[in-house]
Backbone bond lengths (Angstrom), bond angles and torsions (degrees), N, CA, C in turn:
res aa  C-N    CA-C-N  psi(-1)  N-CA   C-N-CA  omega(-1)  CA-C   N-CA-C  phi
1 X - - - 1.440 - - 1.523 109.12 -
2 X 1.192 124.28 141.81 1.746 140.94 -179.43 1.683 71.80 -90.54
3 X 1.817 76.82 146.28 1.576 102.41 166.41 2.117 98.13 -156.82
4 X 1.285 112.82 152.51 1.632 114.38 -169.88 1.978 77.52 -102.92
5 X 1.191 92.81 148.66 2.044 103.53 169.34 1.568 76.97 -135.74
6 X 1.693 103.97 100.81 1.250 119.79 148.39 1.436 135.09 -77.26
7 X 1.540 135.40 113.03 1.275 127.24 -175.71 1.472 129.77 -103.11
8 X 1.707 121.31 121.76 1.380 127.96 -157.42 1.235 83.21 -110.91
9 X 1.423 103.05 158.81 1.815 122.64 159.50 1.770 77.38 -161.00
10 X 1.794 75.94 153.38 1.470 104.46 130.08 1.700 139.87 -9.36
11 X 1.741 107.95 105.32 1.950 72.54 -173.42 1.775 111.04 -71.59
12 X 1.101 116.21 5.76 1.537 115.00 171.21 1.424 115.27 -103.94
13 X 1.736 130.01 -3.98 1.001 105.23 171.59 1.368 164.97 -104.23
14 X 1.632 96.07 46.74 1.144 130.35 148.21 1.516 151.20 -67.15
15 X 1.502 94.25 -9.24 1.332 117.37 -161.01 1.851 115.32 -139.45
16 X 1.761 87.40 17.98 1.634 99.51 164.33 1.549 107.50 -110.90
17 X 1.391 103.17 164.10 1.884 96.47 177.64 1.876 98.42 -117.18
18 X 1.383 94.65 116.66 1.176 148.92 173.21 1.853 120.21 -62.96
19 X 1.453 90.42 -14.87 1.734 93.69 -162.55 0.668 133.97 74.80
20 X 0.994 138.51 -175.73 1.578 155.34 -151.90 1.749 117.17 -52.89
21 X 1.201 91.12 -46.67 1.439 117.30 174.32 1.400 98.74 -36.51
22 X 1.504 106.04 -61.18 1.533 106.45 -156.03 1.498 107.68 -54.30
23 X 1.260 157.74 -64.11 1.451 146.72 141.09 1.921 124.57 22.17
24 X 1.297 94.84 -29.92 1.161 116.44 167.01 1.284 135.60 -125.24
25 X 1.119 102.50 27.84 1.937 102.64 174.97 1.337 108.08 -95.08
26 X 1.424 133.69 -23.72 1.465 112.96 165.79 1.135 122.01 -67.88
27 X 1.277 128.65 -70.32 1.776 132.92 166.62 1.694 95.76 -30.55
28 X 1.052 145.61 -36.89 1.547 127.33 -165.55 1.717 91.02 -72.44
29 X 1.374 98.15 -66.52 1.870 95.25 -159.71 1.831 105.04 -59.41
30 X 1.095 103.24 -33.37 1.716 90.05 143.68 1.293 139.13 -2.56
31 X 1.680 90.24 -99.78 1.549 120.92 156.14 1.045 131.78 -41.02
32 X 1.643 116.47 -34.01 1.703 125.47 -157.64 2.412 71.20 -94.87
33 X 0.494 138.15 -25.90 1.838 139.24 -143.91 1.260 69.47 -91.63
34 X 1.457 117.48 -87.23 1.596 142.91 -164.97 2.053 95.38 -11.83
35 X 1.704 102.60 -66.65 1.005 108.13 -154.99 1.225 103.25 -71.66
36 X 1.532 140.84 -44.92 1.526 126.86 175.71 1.361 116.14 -61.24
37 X 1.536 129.87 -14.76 1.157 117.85 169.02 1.432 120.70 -88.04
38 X 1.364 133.49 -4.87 1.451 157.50 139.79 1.094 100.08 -58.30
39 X 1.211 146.24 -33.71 1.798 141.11 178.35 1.256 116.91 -96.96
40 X 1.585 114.31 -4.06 1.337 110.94 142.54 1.841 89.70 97.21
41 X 1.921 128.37 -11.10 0.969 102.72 -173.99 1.681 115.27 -112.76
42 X 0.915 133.81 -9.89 1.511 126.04 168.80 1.477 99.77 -42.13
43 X 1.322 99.73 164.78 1.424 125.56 -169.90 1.420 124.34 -145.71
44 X 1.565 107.14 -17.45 1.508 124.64 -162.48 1.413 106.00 162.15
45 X 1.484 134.92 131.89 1.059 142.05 168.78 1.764 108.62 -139.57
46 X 1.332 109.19 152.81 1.133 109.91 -178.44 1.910 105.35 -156.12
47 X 1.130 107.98 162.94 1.564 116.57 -165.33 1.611 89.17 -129.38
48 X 1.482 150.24 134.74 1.353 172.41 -154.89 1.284 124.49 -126.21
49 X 1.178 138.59 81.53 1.599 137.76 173.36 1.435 109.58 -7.35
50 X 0.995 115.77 144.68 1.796 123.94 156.93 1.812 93.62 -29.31
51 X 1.272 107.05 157.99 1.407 126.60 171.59 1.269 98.78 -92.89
52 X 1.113 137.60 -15.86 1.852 123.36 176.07 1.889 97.87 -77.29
53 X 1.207 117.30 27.78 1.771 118.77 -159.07 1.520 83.40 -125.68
54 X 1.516 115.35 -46.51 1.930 108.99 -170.30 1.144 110.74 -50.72
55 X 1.403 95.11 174.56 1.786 104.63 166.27 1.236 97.32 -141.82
56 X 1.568 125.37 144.37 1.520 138.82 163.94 1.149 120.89 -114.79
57 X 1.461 111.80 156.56 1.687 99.01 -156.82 2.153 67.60 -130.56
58 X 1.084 99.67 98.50 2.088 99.01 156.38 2.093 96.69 119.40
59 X 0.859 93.07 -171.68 1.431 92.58 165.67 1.649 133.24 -65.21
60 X 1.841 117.89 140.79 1.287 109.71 172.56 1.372 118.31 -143.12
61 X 1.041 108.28 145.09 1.365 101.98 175.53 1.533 136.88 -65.52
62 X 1.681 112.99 137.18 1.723 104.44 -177.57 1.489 111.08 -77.64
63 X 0.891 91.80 129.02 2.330 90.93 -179.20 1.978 88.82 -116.14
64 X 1.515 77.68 158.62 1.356 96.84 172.14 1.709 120.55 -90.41
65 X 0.949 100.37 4.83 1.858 135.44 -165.63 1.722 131.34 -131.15
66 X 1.235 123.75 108.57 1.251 120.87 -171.06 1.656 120.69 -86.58
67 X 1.185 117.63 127.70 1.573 96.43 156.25 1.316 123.96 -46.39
68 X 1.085 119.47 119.70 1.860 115.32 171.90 1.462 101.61 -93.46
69 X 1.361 112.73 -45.00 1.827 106.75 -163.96 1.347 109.49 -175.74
70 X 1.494 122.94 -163.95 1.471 127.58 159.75 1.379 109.59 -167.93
71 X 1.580 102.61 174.64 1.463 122.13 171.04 1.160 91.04 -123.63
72 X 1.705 113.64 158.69 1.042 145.75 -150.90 1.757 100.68 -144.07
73 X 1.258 117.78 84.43 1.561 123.00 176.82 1.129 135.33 -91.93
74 X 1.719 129.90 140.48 1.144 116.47 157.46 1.575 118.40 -111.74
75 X 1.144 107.00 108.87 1.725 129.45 -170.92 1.492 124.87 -105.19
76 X 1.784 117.04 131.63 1.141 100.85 165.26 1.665 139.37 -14.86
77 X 1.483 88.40 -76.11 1.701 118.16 170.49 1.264 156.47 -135.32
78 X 0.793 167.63 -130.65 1.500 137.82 98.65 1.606 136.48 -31.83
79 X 1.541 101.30 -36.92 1.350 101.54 -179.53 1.975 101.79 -64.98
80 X 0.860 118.01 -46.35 1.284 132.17 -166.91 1.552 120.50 -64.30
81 X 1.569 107.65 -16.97 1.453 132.18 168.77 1.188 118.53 -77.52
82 X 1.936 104.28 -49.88 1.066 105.91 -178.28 1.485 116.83 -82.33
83 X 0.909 118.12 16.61 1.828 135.21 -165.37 2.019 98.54 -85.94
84 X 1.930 97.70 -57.42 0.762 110.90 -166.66 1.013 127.31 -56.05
85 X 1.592 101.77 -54.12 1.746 128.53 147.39 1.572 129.48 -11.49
86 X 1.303 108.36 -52.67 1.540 146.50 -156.52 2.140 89.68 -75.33
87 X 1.474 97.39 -43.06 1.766 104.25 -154.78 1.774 98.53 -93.63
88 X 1.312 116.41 -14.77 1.310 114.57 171.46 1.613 112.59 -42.54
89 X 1.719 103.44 147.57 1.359 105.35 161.23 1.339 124.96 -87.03
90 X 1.111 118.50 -16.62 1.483 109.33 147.99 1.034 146.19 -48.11
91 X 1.373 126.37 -33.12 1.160 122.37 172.39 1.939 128.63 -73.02
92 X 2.067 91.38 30.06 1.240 93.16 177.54 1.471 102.98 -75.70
93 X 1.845 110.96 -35.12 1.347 127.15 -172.88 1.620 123.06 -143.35
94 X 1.795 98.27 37.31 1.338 103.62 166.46 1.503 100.98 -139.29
95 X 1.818 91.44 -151.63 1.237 111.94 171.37 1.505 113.69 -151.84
96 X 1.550 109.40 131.68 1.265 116.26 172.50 1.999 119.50 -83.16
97 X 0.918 103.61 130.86 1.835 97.37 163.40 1.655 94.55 -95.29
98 X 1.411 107.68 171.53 1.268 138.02 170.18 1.519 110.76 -146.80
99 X 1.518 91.28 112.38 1.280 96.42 179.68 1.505 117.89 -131.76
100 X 1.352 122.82 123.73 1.729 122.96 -178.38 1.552 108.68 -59.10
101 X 1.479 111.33 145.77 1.243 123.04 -170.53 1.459 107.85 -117.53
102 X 1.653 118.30 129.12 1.804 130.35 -153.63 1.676 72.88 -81.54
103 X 1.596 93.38 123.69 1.443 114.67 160.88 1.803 122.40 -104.43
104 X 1.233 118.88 122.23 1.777 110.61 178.83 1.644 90.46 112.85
105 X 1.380 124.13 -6.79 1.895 85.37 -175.32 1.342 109.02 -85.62
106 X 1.877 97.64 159.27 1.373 104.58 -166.55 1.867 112.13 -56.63
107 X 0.815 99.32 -25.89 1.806 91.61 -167.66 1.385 106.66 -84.59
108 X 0.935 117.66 26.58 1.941 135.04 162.25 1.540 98.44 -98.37
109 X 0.786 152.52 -13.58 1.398 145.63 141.77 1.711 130.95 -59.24
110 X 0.410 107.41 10.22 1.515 140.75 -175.95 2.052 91.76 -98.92
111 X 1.340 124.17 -70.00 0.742 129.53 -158.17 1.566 106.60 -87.14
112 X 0.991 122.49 -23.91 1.495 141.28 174.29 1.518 111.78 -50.57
């Protein structure tokens, strides 16, 4: 099963000090990348400009939370999504969603 591991933070929390840790958050998501692509399940990943970068065309909502990015999985199940989820380095100072991805609709052919 495809599943999206969407990642929120803070739009400031990038710009608090975190400790020690922080020294190591590039080499981790690295590592954390390294290892789902050694597990054979990423599919697509992507990293997202600041949200002061979008553009909306109608009304949007204010969140207290930014999209930063996602992975794009192919996973047993849920348990196995949320596994992945679980090992992020973000979640020193975010939050991941997990969300299942509609598999079979016709207008995916298009892309095929």
């Amino acid at each position: 099963m495809k599943y999206a591991l969407l990642l929120y933070a803070a739009p400031d929390a990038g710009r608090h000090d975190h400790g020690p840790a922080d020294d190591r958050v590039f080499p981790d998501w690295v590592s954390y990348t390294q290892a789902m692509k050694d597990a054979g399940v990423v599919l697509g990943a992507e990293q997202l400009r600041p949200a002061d970068t979008a553009t909306t065309d109608g009304p949007f909502i204010e969140t207290k939370e930014h999209l930063l990015g996602f992975y794009l999985v192919d996973v047993a199940d849920v348990d196995a999504a949320l596994d992945w989820a679980a090992r992020m380095p973000l979640m020193r100072y975010g939050k991941v969603e997990v969300r299942p991805v509609i598999e079979g609709s016709a207008w995916r052919a298009v892309l095929d």
